[in-house]
DRENPA-3360 file (N, C-alpha, C; in nm, 2 decimals, always signed):
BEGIN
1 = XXXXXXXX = +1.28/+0.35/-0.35/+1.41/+0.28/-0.36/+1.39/+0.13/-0.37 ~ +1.46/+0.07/-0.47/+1.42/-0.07/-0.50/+1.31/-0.08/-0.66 ~ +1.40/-0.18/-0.73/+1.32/-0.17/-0.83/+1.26/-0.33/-0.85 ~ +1.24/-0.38/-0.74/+1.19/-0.56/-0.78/+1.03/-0.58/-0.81 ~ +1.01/-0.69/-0.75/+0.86/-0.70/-0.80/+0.76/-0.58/-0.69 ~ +0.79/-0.57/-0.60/+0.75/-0.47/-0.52/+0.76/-0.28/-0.56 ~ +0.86/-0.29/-0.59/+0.95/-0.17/-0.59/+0.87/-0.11/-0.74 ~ +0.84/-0.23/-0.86/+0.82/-0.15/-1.00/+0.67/-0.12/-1.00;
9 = XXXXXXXX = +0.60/-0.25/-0.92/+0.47/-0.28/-0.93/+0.42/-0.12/-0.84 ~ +0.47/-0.08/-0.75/+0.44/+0.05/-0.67/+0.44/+0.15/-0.75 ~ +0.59/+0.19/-0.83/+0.60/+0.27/-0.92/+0.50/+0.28/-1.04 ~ +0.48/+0.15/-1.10/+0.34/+0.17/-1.20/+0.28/+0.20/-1.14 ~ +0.15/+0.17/-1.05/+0.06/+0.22/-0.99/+0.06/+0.38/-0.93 ~ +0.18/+0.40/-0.88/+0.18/+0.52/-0.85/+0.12/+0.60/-0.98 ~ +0.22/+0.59/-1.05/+0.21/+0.64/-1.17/+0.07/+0.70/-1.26 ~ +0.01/+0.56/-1.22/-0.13/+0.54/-1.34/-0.26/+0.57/-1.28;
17 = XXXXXXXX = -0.20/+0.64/-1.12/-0.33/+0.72/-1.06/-0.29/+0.91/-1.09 ~ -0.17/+0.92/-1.15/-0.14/+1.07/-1.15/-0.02/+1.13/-1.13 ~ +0.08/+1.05/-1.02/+0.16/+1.05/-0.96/+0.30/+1.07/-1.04 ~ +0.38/+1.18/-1.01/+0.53/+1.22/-1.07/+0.62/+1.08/-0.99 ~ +0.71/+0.99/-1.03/+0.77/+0.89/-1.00/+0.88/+0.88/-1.03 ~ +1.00/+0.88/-0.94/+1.10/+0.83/-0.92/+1.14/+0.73/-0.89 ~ +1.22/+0.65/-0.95/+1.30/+0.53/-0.84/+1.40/+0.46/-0.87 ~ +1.52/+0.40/-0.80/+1.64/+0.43/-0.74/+1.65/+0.26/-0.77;
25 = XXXXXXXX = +1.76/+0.21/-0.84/+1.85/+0.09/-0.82/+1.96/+0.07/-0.82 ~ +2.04/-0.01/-0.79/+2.17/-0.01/-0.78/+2.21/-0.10/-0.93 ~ +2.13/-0.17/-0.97/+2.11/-0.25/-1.08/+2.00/-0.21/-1.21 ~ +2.10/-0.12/-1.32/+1.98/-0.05/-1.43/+1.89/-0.17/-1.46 ~ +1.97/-0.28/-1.50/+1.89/-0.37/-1.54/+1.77/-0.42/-1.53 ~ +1.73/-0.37/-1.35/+1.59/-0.41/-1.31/+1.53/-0.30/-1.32 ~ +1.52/-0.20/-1.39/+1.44/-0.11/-1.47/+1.36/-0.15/-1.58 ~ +1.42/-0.30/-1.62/+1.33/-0.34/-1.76/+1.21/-0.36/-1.68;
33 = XXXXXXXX = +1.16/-0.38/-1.55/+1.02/-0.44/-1.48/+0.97/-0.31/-1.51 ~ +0.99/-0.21/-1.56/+0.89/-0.14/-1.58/+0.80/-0.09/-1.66 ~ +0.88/-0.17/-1.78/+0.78/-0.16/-1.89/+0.84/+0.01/-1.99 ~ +0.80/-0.05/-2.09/+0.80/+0.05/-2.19/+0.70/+0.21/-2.19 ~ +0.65/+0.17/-2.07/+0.52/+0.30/-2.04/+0.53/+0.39/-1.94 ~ +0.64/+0.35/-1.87/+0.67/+0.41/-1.72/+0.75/+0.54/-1.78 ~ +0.68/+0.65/-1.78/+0.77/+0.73/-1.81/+0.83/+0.83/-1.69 ~ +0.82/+0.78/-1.58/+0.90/+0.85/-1.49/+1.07/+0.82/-1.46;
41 = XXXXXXXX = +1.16/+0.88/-1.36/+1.26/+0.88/-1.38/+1.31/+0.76/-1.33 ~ +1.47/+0.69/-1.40/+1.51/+0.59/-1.39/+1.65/+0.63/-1.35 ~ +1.68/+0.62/-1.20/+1.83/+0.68/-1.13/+1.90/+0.55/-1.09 ~ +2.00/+0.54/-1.13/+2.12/+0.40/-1.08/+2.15/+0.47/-1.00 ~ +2.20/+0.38/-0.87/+2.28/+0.41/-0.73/+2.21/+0.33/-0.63 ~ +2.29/+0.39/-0.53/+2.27/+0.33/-0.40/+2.18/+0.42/-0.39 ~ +2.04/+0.37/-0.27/+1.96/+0.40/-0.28/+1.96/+0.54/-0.16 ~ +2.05/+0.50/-0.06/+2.08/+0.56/+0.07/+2.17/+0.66/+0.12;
49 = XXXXXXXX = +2.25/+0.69/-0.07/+2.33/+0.76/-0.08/+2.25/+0.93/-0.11 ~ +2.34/+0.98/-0.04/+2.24/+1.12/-0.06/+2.25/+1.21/-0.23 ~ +2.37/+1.20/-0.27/+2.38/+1.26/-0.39/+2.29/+1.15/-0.51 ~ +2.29/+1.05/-0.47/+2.19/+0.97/-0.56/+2.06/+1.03/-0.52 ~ +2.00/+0.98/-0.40/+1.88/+1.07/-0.36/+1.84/+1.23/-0.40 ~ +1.94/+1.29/-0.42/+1.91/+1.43/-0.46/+1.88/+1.40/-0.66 ~ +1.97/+1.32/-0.68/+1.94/+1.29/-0.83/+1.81/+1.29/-0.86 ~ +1.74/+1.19/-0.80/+1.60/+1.13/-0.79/+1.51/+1.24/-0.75;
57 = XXXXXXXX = +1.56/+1.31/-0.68/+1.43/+1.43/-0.66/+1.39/+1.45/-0.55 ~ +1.48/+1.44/-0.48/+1.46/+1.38/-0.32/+1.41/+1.50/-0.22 ~ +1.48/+1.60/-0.29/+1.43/+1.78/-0.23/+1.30/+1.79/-0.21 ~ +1.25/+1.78/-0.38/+1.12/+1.81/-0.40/+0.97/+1.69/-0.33 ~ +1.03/+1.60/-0.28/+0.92/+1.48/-0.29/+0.85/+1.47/-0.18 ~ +0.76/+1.40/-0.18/+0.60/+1.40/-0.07/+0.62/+1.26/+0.00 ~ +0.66/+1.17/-0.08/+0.69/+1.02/-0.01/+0.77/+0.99/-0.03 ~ +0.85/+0.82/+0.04/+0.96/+0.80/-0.02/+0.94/+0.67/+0.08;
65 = XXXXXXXX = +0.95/+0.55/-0.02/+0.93/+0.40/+0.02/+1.08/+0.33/-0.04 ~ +1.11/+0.27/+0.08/+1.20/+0.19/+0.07/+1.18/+0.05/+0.06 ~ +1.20/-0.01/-0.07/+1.13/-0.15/-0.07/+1.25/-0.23/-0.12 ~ +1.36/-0.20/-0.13/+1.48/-0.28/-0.15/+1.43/-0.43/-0.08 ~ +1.56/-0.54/-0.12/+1.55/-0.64/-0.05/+1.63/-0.69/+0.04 ~ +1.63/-0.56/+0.10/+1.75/-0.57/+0.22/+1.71/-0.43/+0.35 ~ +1.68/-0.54/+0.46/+1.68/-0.44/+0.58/+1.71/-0.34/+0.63 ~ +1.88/-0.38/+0.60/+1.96/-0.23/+0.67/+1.97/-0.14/+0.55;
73 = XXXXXXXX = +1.96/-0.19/+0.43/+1.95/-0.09/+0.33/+1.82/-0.01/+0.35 ~ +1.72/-0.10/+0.34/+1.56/+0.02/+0.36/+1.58/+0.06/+0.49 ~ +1.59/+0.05/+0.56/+1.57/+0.13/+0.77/+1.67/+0.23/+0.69 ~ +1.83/+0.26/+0.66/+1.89/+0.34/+0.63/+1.83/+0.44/+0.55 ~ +1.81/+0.40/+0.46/+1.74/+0.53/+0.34/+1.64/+0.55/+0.38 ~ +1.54/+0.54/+0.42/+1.41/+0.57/+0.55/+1.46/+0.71/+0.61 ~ +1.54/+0.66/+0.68/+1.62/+0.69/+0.78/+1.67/+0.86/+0.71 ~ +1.77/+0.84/+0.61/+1.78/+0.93/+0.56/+1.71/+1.06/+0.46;
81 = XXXXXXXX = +1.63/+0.95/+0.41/+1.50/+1.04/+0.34/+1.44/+1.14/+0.44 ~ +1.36/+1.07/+0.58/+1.34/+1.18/+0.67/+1.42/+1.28/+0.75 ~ +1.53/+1.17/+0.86/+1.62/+1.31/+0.87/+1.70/+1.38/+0.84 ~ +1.74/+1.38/+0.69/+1.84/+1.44/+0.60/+1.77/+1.54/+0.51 ~ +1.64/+1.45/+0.48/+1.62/+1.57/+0.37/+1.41/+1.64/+0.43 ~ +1.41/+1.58/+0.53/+1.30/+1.61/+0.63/+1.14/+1.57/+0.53 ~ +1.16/+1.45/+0.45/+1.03/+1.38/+0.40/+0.93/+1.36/+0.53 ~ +0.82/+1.35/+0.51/+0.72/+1.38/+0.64/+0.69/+1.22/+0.57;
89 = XXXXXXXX = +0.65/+1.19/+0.49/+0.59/+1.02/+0.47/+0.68/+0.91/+0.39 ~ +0.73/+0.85/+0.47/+0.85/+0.75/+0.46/+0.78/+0.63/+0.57 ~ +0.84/+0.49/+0.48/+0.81/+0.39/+0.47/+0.88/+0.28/+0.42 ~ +0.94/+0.20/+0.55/+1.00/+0.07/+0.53/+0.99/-0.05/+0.51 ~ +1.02/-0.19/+0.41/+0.97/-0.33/+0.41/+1.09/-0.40/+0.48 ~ +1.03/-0.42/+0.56/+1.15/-0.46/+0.66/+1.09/-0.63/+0.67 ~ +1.21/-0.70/+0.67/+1.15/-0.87/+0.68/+1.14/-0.94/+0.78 ~ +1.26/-0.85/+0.90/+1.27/-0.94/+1.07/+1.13/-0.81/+1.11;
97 = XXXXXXXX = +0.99/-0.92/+1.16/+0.90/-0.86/+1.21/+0.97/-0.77/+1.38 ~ +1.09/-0.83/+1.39/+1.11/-0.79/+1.56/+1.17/-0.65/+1.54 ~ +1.25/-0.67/+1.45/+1.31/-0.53/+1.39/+1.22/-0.39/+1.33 ~ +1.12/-0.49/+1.29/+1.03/-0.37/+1.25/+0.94/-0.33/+1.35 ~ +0.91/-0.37/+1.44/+0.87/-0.31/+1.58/+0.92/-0.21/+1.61 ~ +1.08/-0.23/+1.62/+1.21/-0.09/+1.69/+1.20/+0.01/+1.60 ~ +1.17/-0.01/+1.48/+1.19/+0.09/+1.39/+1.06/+0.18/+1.40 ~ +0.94/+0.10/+1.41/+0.81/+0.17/+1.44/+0.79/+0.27/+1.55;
105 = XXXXXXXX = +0.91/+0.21/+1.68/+0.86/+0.28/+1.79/+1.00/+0.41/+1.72 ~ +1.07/+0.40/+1.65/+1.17/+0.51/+1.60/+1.07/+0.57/+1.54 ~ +0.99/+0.59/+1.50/+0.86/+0.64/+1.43/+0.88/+0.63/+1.26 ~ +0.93/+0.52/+1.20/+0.92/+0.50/+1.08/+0.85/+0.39/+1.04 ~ +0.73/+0.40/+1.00/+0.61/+0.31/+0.96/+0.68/+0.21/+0.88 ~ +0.66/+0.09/+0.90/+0.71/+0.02/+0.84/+0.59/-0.15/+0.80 ~ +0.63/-0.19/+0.69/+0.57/-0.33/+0.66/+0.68/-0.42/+0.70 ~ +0.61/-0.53/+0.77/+0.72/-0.64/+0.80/+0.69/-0.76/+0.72;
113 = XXXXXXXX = +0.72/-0.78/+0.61/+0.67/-0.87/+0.51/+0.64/-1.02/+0.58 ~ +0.71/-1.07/+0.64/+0.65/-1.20/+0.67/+0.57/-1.20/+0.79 ~ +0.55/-1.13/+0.92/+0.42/-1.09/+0.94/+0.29/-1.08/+0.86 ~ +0.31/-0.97/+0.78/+0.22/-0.90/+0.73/+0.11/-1.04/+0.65 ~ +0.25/-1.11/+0.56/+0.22/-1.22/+0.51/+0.16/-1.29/+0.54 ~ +0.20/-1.38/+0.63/+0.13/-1.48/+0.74/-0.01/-1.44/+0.76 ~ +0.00/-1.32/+0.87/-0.13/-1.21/+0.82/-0.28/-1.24/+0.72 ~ -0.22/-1.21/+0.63/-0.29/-1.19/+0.53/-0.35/-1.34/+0.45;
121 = XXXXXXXX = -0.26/-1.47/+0.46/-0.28/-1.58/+0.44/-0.39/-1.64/+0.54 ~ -0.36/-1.61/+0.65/-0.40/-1.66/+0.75/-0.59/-1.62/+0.74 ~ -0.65/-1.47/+0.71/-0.73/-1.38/+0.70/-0.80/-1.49/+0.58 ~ -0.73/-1.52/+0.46/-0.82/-1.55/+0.34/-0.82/-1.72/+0.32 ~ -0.79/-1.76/+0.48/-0.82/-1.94/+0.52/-0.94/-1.93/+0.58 ~ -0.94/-1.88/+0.65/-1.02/-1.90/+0.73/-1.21/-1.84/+0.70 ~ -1.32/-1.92/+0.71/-1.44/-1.89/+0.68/-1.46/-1.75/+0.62 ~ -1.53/-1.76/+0.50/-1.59/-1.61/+0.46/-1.51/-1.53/+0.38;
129 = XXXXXXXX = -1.36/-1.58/+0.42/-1.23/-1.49/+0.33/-1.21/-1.40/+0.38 ~ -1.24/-1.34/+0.49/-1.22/-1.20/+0.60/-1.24/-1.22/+0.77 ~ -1.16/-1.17/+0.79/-1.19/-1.18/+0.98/-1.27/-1.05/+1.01 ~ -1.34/-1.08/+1.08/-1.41/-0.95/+1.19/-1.34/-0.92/+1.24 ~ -1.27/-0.78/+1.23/-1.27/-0.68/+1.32/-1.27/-0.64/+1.47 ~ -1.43/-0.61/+1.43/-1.51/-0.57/+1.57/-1.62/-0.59/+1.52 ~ -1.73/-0.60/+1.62/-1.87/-0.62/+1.61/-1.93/-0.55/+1.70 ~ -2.09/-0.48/+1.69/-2.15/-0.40/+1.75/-2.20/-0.51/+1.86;
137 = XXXXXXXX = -2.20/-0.43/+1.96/-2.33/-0.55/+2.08/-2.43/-0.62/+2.03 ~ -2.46/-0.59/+1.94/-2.61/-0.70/+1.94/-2.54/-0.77/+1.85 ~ -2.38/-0.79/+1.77/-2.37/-0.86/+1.64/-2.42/-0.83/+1.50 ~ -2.50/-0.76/+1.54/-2.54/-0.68/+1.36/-2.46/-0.69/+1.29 ~ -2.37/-0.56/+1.30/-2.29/-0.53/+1.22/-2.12/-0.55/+1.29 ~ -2.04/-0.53/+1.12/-1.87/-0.58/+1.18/-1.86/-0.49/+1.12 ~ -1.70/-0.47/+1.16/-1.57/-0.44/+1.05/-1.51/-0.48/+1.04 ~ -1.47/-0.55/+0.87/-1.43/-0.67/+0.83/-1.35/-0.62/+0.73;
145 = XXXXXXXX = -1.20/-0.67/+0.68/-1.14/-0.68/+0.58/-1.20/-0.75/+0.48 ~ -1.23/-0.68/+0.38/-1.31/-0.75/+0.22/-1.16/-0.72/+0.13 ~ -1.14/-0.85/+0.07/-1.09/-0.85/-0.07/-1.13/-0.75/-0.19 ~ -1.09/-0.66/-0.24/-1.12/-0.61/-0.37/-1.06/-0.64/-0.51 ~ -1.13/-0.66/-0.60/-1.07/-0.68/-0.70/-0.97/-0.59/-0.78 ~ -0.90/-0.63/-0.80/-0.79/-0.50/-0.92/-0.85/-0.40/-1.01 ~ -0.98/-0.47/-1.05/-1.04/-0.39/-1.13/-1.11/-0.25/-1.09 ~ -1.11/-0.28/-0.97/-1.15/-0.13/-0.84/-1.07/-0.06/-0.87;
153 = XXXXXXXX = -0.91/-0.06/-0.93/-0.85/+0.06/-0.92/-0.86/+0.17/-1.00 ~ -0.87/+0.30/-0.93/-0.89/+0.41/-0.98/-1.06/+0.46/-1.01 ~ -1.12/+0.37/-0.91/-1.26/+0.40/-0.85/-1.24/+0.45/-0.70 ~ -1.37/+0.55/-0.71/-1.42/+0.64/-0.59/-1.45/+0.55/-0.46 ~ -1.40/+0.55/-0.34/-1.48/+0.48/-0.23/-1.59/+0.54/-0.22 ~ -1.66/+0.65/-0.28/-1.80/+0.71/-0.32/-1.90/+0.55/-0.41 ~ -1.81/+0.53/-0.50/-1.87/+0.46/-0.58/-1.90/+0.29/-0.49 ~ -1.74/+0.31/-0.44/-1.77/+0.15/-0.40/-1.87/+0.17/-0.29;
161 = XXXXXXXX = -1.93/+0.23/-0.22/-1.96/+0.25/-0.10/-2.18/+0.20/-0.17 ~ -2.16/+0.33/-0.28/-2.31/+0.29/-0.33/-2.37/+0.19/-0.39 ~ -2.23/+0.06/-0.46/-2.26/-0.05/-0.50/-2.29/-0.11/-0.41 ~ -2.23/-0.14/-0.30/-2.21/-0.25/-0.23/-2.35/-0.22/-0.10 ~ -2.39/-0.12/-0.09/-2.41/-0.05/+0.04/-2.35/-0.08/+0.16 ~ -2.22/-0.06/+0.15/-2.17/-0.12/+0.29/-2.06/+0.03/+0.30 ~ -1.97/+0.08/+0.41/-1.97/+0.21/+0.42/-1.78/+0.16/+0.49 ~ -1.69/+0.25/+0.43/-1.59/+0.24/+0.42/-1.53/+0.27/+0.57;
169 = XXXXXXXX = -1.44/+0.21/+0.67/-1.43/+0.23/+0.82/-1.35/+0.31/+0.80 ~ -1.23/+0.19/+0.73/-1.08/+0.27/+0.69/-1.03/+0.19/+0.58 ~ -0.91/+0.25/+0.56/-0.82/+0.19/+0.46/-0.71/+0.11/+0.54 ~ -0.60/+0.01/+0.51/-0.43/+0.01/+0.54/-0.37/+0.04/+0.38 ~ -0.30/+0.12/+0.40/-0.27/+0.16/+0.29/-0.09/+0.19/+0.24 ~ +0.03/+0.08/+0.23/+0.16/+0.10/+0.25/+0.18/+0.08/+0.41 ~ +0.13/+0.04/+0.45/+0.16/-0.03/+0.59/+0.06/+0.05/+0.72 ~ -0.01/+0.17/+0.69/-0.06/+0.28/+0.75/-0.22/+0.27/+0.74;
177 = XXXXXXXX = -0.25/+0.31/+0.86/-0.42/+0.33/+0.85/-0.42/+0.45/+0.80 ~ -0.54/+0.47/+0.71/-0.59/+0.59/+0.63/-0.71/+0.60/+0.64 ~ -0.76/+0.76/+0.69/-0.93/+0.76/+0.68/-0.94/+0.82/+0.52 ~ -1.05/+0.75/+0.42/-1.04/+0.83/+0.30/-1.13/+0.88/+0.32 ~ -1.14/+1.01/+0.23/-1.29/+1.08/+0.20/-1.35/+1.04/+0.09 ~ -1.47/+1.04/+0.05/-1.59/+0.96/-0.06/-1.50/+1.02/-0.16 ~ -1.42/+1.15/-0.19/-1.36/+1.18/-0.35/-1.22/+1.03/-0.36 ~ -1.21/+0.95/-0.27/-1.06/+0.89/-0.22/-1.09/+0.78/-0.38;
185 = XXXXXXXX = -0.98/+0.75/-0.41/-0.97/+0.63/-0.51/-0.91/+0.55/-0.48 ~ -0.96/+0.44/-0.50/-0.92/+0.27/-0.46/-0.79/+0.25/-0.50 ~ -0.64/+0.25/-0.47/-0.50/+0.19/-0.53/-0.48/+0.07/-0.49 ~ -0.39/+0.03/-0.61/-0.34/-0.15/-0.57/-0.27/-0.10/-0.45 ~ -0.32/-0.29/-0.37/-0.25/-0.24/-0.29/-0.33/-0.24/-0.16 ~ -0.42/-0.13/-0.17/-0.48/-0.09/-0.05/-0.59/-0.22/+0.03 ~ -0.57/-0.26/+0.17/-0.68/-0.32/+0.26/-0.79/-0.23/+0.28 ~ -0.92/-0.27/+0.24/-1.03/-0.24/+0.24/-1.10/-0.25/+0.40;
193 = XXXXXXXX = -1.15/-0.21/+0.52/-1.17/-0.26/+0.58/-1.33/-0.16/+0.59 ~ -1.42/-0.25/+0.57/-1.55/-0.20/+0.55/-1.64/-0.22/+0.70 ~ -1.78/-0.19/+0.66/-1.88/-0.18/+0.80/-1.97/-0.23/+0.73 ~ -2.03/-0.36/+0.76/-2.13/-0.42/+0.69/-2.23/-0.50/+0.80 ~ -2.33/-0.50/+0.73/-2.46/-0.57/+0.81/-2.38/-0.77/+0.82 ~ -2.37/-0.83/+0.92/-2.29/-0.91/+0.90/-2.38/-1.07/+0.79 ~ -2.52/-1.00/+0.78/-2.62/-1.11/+0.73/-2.58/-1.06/+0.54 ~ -2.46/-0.92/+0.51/-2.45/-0.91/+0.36/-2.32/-0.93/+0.40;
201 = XXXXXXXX = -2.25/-1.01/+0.41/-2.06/-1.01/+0.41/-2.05/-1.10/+0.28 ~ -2.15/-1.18/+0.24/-2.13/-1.27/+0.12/-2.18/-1.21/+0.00 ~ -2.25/-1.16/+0.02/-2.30/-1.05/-0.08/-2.22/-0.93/-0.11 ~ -2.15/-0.89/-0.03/-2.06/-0.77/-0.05/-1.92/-0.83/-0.10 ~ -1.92/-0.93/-0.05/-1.76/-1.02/-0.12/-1.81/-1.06/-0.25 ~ -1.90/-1.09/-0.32/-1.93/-1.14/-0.43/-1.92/-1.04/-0.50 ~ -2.02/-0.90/-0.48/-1.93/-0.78/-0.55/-1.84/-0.71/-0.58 ~ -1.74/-0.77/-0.47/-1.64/-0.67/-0.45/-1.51/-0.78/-0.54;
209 = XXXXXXXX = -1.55/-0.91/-0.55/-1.48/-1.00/-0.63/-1.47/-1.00/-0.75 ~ -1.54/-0.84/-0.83/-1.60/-0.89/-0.98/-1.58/-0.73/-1.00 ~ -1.60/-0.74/-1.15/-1.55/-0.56/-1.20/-1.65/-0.47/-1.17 ~ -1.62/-0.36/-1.13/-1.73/-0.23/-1.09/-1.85/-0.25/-1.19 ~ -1.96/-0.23/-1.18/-2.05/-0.22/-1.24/-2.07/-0.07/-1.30 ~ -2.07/-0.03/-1.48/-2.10/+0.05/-1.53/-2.19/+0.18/-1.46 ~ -2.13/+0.28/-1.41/-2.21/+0.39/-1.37/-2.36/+0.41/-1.52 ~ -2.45/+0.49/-1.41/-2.55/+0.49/-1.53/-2.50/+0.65/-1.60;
% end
């Protein structure tokens, strides 16, 4: 739900890893963000309305992200996606970080964009371009949020794992920690949080800054 810069950019990507796509505006007009290639479906309405939602495909679906640019709009269709039509993976962009607490402890995962923001600005000021984690006792090794390049998408965490040698902890992935498995593929989007020798953090950002290297 939501077709803005968030809303289409999700929808392409969904899309361009395999993914059947729906999504929901109140305004057809912001359908043009999606390009002449997006061939998934394009439903006008309110996003939190159920007969719109059933349009969309709401029965049949596995996820359902609310990225409108409005609070009570995403918490509501959230809201409704799971307990109306019983979606198990639902997900809110919520903007008051305090609100998106209450909604979390309601058990609907949510992104709090200017948190998250701040966040994330904050991570790529500061030395190295990543914060530690955690670190082992002796300091060897961390886990550290690394930057990936765009061009990683729709590569194997198999693959990234053997370029870089550095070994994948976890993902954030739509606001959620995810453990992938080596078959997992990199999507826009996703926080990388890797396990590295902390004497290669510049060496593994240098790679991970630049396009996959040609498998042999």
């Amino acid at each position: 739900m939501g077709c803005g810069r968030v809303g289409s950019s999700l929808a392409r990507s969904l899309e361009r890893i395999g993914h059947d796509v729906a999504i929901v505006d109140q305004n057809p007009a912001s359908f043009r963000r999606l390009g002449s290639e997006f061939k998934g479906r394009r439903v006008a309405g309110v996003g939190f309305d159920r007969d719109t939602l059933v349009k969309a495909g709401i029965e049949e679906t596995y996820a359902f992200a609310a990225v409108s640019s409005g609070d009570n709009s995403n918490i509501l269709a959230a809201r409704v996606a799971r307990e109306t039509f019983g979606v198990d993976h639902v997900v809110a962009r919520i903007y008051d970080p305090d609100r998106a607490q209450v909604y979390q402890r309601l058990g609907i995962p949510t992104v709090a964009t200017v948190r998250w923001t701040a966040d994330q600005v904050l991570r790529r000021m500061l030395p190295e371009g990543q914060v530690s984690e955690m670190t082992d006792a002796s300091g060897r090794l961390v886990i550290a949020e690394v930057a990936v390049d765009e061009r990683w998408v729709g590569r194997t965490y198999r693959r990234l794992e053997e370029v870089t040698g550095a070994r994948v902890a976890y993902l954030t992935r739509l606001g959620e920690g995810t453990l992938p498995s080596p078959s997992s593929v990199h999507q826009e989007g996703d926080l990388v949080h890797l396990v590295i020798e902390r004497s290669r953090i510049h060496d593994v950002e240098r790679i991970l800054d630049a396009a996959p290297p040609q498998e042999d």
